[in-house]
FISETI-649727 format. One line per field, with one value per atom (N, C-alpha, C, O): residue in one letter; chain; atom name; z, y, x. Coordinates in steps of 0.05 Angstrom, whole numbers, plus 5000, padded with zeros to 4 digits. Atoms other than C-alpha are relative to their C-alpha. Layout:
BEGIN
resn <- [A_...];
chain <- [A_...];
name <- [CA_...];
z <- [Z_...];
y <- [Y_...];
x <- [X_...];
# end
This chain:
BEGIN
resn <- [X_X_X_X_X_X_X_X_X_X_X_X_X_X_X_X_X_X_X_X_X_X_X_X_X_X_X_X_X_X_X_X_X_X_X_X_X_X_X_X_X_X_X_X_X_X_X_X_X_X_X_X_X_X_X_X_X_X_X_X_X_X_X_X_X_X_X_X_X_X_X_X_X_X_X_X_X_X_X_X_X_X_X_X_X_X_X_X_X_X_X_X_X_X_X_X_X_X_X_X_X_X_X_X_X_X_X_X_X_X_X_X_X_X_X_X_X_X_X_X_X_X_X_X_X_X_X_X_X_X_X_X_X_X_X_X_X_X_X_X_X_X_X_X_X_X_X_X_X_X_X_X_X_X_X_X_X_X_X_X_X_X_X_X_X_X_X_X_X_X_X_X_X_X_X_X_X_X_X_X_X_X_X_X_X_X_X_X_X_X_X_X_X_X_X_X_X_X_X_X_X_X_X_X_X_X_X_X_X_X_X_X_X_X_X_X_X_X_X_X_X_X_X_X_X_X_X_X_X_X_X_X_X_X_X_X_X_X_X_X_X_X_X_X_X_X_X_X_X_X_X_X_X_X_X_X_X_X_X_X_X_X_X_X_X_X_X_X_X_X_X_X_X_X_X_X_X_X_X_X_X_X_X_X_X_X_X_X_X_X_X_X_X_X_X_X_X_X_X_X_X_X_X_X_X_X_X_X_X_X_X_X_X_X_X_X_X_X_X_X_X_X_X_X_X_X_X_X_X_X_X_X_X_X_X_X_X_X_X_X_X_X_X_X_X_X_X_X_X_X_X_X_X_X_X_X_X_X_X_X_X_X_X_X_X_X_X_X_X_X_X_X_X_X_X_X_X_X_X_X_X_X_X_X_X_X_X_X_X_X_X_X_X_X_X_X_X_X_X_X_X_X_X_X_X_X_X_X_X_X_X_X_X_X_X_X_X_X_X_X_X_X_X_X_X_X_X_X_X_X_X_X_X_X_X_X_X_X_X_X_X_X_X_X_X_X_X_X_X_X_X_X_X_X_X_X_X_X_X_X_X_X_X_X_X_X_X_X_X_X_X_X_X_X_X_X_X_X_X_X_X_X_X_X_X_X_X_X_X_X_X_X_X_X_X_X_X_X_X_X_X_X_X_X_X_X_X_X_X_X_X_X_X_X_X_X_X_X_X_X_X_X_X_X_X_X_X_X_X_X_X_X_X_X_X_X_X_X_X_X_X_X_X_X_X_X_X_X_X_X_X_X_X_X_X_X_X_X_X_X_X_X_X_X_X_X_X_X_X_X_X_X_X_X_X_X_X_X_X_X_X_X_X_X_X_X_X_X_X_X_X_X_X_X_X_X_X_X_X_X_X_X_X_X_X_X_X_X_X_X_X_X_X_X_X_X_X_X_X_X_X_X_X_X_X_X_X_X_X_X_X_X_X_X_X_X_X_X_X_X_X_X_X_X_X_X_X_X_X_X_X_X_X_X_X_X_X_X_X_X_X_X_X_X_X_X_X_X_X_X_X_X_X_X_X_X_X_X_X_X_X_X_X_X_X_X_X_X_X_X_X_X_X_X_X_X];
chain <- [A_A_A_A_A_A_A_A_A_A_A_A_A_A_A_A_A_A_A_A_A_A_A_A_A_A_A_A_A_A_A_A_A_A_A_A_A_A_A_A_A_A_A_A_A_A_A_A_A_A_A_A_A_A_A_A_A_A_A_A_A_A_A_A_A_A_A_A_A_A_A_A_A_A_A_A_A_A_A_A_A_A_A_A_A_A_A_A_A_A_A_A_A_A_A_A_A_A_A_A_A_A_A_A_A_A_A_A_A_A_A_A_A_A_A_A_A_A_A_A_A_A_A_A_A_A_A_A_A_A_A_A_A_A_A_A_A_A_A_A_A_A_A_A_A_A_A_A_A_A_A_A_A_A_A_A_A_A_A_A_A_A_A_A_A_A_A_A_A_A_A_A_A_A_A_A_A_A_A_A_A_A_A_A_A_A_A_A_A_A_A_A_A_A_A_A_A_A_A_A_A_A_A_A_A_A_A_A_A_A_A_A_A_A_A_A_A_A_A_A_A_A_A_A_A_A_A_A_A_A_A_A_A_A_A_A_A_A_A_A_A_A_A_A_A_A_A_A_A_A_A_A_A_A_A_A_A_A_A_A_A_A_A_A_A_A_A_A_A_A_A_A_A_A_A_A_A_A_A_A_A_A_A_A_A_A_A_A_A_A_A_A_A_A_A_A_A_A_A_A_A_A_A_A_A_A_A_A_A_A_A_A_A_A_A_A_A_A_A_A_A_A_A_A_A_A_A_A_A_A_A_A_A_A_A_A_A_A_A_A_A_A_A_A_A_A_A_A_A_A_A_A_A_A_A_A_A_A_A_A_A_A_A_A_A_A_A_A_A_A_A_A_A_A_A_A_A_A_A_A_A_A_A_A_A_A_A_A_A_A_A_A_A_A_A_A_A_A_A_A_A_A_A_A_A_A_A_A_A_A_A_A_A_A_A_A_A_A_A_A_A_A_A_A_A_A_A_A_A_A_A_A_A_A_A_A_A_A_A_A_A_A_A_A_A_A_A_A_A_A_A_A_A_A_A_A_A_A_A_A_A_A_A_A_A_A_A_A_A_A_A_A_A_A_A_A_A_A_A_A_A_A_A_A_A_A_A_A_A_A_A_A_A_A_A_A_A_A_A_A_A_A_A_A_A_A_A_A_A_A_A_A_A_A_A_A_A_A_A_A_A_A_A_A_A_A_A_A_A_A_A_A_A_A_A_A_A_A_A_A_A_A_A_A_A_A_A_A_A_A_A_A_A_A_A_A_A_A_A_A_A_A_A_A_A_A_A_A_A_A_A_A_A_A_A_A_A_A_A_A_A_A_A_A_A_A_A_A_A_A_A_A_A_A_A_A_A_A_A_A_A_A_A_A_A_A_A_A_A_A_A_A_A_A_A_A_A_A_A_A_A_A_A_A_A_A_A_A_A_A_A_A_A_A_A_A_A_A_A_A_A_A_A_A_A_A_A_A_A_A_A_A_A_A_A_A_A_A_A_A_A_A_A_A_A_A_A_A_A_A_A_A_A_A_A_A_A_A_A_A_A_A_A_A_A_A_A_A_A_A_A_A_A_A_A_A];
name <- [N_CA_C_O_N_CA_C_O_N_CA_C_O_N_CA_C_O_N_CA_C_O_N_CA_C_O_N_CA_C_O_N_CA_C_O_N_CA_C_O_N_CA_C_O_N_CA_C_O_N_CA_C_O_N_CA_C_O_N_CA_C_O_N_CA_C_O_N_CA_C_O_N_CA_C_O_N_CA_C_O_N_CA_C_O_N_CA_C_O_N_CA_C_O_N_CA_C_O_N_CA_C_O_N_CA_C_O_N_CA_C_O_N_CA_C_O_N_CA_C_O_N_CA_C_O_N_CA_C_O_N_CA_C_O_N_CA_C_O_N_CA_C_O_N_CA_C_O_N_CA_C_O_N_CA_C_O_N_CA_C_O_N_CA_C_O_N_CA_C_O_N_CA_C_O_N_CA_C_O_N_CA_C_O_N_CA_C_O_N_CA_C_O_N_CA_C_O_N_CA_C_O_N_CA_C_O_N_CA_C_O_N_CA_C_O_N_CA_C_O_N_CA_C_O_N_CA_C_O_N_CA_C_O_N_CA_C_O_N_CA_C_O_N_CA_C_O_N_CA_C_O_N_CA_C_O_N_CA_C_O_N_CA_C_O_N_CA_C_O_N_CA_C_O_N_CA_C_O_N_CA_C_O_N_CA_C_O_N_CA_C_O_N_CA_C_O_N_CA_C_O_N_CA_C_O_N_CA_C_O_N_CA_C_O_N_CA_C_O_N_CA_C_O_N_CA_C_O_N_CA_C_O_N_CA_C_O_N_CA_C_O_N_CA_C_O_N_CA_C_O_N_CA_C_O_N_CA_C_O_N_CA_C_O_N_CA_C_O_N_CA_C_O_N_CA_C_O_N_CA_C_O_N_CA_C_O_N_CA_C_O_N_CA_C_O_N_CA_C_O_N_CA_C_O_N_CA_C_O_N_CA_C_O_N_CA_C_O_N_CA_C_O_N_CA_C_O_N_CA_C_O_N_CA_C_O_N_CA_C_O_N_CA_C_O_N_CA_C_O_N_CA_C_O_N_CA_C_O_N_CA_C_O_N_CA_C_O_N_CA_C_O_N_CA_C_O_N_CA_C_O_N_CA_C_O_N_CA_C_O_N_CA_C_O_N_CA_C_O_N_CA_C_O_N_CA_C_O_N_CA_C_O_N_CA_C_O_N_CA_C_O_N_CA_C_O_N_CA_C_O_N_CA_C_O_N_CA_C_O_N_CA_C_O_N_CA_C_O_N_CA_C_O_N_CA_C_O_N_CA_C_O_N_CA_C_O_N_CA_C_O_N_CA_C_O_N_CA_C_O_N_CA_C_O_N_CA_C_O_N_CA_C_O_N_CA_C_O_N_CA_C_O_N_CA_C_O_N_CA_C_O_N_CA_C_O_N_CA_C_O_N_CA_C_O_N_CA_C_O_N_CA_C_O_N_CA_C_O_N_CA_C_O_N_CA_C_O_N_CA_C_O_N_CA_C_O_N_CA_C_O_N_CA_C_O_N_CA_C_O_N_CA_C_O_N_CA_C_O_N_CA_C_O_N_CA_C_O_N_CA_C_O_N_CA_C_O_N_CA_C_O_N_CA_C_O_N_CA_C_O_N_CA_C_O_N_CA_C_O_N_CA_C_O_N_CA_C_O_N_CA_C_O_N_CA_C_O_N_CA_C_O_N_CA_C_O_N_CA_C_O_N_CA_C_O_N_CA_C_O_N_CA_C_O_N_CA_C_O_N_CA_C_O_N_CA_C_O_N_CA_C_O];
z <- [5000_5000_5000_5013_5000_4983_5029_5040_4983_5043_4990_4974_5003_5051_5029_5047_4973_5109_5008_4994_4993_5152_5021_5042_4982_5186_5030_5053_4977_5224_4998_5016_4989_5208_4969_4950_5031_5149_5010_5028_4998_5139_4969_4953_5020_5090_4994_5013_5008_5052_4986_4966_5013_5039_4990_5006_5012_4996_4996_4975_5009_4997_4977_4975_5026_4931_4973_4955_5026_4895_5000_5015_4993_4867_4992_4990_5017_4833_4978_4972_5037_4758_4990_5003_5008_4718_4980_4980_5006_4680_5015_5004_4981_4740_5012_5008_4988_4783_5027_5032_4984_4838_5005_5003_5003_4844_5026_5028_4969_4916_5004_5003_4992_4932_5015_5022_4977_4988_4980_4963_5011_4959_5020_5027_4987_4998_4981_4960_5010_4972_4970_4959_5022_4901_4995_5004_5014_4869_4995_5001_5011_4838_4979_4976_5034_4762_5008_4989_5005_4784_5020_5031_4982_4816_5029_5037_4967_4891_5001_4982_4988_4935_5010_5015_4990_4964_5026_5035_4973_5028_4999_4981_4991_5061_5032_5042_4976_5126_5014_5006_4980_5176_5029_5035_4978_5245_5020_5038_4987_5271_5035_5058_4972_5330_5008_5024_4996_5314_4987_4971_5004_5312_4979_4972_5024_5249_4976_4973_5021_5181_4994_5005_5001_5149_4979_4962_5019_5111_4982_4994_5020_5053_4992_4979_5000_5048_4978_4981_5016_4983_4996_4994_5011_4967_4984_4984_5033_4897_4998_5018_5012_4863_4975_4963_5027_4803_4996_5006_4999_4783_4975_4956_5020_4735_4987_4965_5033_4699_5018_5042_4996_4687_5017_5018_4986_4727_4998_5000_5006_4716_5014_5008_4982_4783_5034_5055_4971_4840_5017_5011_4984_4899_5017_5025_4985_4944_5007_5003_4991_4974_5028_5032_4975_5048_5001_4989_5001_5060_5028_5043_4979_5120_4990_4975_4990_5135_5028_5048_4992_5171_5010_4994_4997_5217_5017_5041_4978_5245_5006_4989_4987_5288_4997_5005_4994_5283_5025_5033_4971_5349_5027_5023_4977_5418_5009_5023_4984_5434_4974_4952_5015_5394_5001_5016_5007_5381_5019_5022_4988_5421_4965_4960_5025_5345_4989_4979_5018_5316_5012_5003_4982_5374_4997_5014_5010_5331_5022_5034_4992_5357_5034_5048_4972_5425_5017_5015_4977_5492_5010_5016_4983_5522_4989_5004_5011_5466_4986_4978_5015_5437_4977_4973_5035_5361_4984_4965_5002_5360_4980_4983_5011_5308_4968_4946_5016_5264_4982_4971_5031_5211_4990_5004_5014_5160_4976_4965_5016_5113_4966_4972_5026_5033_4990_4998_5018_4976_4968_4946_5035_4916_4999_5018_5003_4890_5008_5010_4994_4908_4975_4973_5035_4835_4977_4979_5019_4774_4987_4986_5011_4743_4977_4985_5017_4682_5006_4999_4991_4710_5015_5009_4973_4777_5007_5027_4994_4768_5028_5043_4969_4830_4983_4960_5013_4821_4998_4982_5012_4825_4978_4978_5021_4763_5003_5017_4994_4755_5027_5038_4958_4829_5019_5028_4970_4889_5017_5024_4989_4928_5027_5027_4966_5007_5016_5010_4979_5063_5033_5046_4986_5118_5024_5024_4987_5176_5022_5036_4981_5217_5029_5048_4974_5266_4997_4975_5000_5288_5026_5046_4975_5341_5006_4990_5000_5364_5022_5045_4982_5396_5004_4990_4996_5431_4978_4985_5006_5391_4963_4949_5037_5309_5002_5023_5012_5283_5004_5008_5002_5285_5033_5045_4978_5357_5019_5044_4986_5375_5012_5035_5002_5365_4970_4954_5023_5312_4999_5018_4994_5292_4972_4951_5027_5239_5001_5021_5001_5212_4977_4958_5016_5176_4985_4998_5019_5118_4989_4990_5015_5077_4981_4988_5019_5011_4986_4976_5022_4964_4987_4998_5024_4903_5008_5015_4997_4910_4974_4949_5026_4880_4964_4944_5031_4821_4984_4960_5010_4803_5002_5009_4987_4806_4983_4965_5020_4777_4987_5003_5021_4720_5004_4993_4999_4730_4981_4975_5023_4677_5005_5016_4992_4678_4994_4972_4995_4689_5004_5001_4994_4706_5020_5037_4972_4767_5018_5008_4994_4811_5028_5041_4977_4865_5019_5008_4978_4935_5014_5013_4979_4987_5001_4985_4996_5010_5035_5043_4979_5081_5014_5017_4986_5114_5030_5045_4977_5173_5008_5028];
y <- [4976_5000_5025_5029_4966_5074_5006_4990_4981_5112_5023_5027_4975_5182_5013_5011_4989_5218_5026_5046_4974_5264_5020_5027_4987_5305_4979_4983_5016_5239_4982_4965_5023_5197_4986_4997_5018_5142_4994_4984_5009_5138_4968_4964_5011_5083_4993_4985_5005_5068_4976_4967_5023_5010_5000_5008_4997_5008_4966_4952_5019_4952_4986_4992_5010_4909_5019_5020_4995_4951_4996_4999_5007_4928_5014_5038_4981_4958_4984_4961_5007_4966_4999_5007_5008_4949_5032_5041_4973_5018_5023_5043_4981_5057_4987_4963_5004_5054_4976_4952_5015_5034_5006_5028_5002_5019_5021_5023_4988_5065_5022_5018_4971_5136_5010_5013_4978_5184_5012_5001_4969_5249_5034_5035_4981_5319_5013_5010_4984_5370_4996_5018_5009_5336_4972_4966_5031_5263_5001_5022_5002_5237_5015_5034_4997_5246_5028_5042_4968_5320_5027_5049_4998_5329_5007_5027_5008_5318_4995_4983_5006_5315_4977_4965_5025_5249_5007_4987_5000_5283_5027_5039_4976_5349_5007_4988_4995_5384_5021_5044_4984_5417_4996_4973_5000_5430_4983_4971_5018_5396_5020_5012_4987_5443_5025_5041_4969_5497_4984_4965_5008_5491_5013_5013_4984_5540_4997_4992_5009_5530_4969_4956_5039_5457_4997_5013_5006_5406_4988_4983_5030_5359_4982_4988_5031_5287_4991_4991_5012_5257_4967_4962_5026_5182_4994_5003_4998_5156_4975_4966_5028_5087_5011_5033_5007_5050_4973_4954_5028_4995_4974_4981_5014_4934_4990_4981_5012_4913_5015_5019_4989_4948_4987_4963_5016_4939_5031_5055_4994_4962_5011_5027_4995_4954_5006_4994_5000_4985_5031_5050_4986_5009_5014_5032_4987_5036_4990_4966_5002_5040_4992_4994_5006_5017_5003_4988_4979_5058_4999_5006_4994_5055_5006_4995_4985_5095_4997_5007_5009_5076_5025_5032_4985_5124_4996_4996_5015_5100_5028_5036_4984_5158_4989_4966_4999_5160_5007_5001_5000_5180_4989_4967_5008_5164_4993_4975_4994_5179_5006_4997_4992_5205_5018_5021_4968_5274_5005_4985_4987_5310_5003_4993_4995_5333_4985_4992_5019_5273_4984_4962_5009_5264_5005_5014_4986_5273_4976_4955_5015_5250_4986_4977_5014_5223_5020_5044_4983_5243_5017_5011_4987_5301_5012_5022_4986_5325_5023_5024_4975_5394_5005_5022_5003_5376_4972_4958_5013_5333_5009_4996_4991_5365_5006_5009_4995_5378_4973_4968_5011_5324_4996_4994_5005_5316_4986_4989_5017_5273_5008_5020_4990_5289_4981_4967_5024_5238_5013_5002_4986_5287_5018_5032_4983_5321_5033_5043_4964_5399_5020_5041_4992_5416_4985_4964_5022_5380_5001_5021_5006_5353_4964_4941_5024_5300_4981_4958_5025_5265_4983_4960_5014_5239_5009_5018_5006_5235_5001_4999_5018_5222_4973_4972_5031_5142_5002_4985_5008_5157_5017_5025_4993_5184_5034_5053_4993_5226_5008_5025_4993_5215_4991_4969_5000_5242_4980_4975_5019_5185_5021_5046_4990_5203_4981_4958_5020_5175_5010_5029_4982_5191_4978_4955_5011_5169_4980_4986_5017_5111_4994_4981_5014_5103_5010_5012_4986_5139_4995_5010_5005_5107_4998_4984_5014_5100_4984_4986_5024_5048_4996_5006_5006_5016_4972_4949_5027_4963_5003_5005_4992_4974_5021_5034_4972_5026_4992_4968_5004_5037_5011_5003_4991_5072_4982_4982_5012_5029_5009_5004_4990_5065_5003_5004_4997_5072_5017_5017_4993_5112_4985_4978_5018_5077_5013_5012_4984_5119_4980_4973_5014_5077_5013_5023_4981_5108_4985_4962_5011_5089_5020_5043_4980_5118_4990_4973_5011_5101_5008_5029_4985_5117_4978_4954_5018_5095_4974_4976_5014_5023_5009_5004_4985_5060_5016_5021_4985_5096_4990_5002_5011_5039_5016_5030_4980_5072_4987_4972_5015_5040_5008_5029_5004_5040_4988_4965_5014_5040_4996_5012_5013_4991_5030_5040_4994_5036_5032_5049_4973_5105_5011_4995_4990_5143_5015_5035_4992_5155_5010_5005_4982_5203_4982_4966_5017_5165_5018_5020_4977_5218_5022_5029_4970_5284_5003_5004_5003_5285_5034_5035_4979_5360_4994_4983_5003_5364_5027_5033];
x <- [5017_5000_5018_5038_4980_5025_5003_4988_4985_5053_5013_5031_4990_5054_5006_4990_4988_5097_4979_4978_5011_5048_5019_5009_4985_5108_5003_4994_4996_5135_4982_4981_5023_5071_5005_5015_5003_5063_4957_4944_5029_4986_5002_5021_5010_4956_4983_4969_5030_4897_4991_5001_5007_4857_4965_4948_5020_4796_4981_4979_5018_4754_4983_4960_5009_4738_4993_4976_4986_4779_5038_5057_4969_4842_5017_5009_4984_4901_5007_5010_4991_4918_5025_5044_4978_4968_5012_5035_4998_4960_5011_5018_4990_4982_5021_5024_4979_5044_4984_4989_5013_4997_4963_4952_5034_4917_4986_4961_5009_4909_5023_5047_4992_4927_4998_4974_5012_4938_5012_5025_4990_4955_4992_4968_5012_4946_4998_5011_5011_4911_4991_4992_5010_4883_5015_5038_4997_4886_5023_5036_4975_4948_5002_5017_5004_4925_4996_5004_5003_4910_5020_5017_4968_4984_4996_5008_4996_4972_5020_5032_4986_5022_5002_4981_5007_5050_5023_5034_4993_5086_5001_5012_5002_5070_5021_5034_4975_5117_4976_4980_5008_5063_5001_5005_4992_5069_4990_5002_5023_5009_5002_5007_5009_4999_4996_5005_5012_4953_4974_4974_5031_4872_4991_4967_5019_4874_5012_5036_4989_4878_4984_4966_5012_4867_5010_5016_4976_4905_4982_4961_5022_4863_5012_5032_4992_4879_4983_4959_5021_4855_5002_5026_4997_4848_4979_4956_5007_4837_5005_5015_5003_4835_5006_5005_5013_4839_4998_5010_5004_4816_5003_4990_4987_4844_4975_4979_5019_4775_4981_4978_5014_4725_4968_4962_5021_4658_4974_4978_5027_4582_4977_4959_5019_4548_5010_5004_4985_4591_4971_4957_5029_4541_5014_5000_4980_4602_5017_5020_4969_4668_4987_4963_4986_4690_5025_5041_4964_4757_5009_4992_4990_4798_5036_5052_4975_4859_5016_5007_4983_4905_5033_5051_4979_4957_5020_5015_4983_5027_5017_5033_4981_5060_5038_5043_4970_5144_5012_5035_4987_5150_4994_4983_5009_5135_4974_4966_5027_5072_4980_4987_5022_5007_4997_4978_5009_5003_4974_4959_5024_4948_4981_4959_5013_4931_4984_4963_5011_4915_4979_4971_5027_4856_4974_4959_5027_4797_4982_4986_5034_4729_5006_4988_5002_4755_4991_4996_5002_4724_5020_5043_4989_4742_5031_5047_4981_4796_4982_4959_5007_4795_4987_4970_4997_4797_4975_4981_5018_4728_4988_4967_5015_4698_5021_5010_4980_4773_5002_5024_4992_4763_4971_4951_5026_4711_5007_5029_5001_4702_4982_4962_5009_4677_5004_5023_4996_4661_5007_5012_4991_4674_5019_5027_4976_4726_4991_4969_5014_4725_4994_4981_5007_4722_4997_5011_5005_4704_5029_5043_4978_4760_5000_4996_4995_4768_5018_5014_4970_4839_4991_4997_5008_4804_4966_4957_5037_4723_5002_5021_5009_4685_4989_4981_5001_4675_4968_4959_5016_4601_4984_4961_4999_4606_4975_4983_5024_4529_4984_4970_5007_4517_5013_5020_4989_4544_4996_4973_4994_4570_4984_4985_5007_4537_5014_5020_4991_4566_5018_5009_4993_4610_5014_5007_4993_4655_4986_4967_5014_4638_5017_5010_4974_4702_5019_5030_4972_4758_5018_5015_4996_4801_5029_5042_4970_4872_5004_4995_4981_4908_5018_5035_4977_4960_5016_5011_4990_4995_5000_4980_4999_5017_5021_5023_4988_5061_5027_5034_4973_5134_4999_5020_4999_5118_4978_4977_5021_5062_4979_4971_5031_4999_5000_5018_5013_4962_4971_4957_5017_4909_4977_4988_5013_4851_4964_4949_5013_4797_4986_5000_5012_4740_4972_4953_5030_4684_4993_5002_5022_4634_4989_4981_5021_4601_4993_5007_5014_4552_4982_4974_5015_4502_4973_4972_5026_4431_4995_4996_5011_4407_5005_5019_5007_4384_5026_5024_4981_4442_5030_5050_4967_4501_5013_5003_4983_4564_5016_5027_4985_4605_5035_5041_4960_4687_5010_5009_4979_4731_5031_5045_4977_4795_5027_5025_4975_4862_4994_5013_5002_4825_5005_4996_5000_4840_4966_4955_5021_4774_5012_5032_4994_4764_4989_4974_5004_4749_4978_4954_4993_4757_5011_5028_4980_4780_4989_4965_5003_4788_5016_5040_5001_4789_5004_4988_4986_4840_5003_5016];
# end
């Protein structure tokens, strides 16, 4: 899986029954601030210890054959700290931290763009975080943090994926 350095952290992304293509370097993308295909970044240097401002995390696919009747994604992210401990920063959604409300989650790109579609093509994927937790035990420091989503297009509107395209996932507002 790609790895991208968040100032000391390796996150990674795993997409659920989707795989990777042979057309691309690799089938799964983090990138900050836009997709790969629409030159995202694949390592940023911020400080992580100020409540203002915000970073964007995108993850993107592609997929090796094409397919007809996709109803949604299941995405988890995946964050291994480099150092000791766990950042106060990176304490979204837990009791009784500051920064409960500092990530959000989006299923479409922030502008239309031809390189990196949203995958449901016509219609806005909905969806939204389901789990955000960290733990003891994983990482190169031994925590981890693992952030799990969900998005999808109604029945009526499955969305068609074409083999070796880049599709938009996510964009995750930090």
């Amino acid at each position: 899986m790609p790895r991208s350095p968040l100032r000391g952290f390796a996150a990674s992304i795993m997409l659920l029954a989707v795989s990777s293509s042979p057309a691309c370097p690799a089938g799964l993308w983090l990138r900050w601030n836009d997709c790969h295909a629409d030159g995202g970044v694949p390592a940023r240097t911020f400080a992580c210890d100020t409540n203002t401002g915000s970073e964007v995390l995108v993850g993107s696919f592609v997929v090796d054959q094409a397919d007809t009747a996709v109803t949604g994604l299941e995405m988890t992210v995946v964050v291994h700290p480099a150092a000791d401990a766990f950042p106060d920063w990176w304490a979204f959604k837990n009791a009784g931290s500051c920064r409960q409300t500092a990530l959000t989650a989006f299923f479409t790109p922030s502008s239309p763009t031809s390189l990196c579609p949203s995958w449901g093509a016509g219609t806005a994927p909905q969806g939204g975080i389901a789990a955000y937790s960290i733990a003891i035990a994983g990482g190169q420091s031994g925590y981890s943090a693992r952030l799990l989503m969900a998005a999808a297009v109604p029945p009526s509107d499955l969305a068609s994926l074409s083999a070796g395209q880049e599709y938009h996932a996510f964009r995750l507002t930090i």
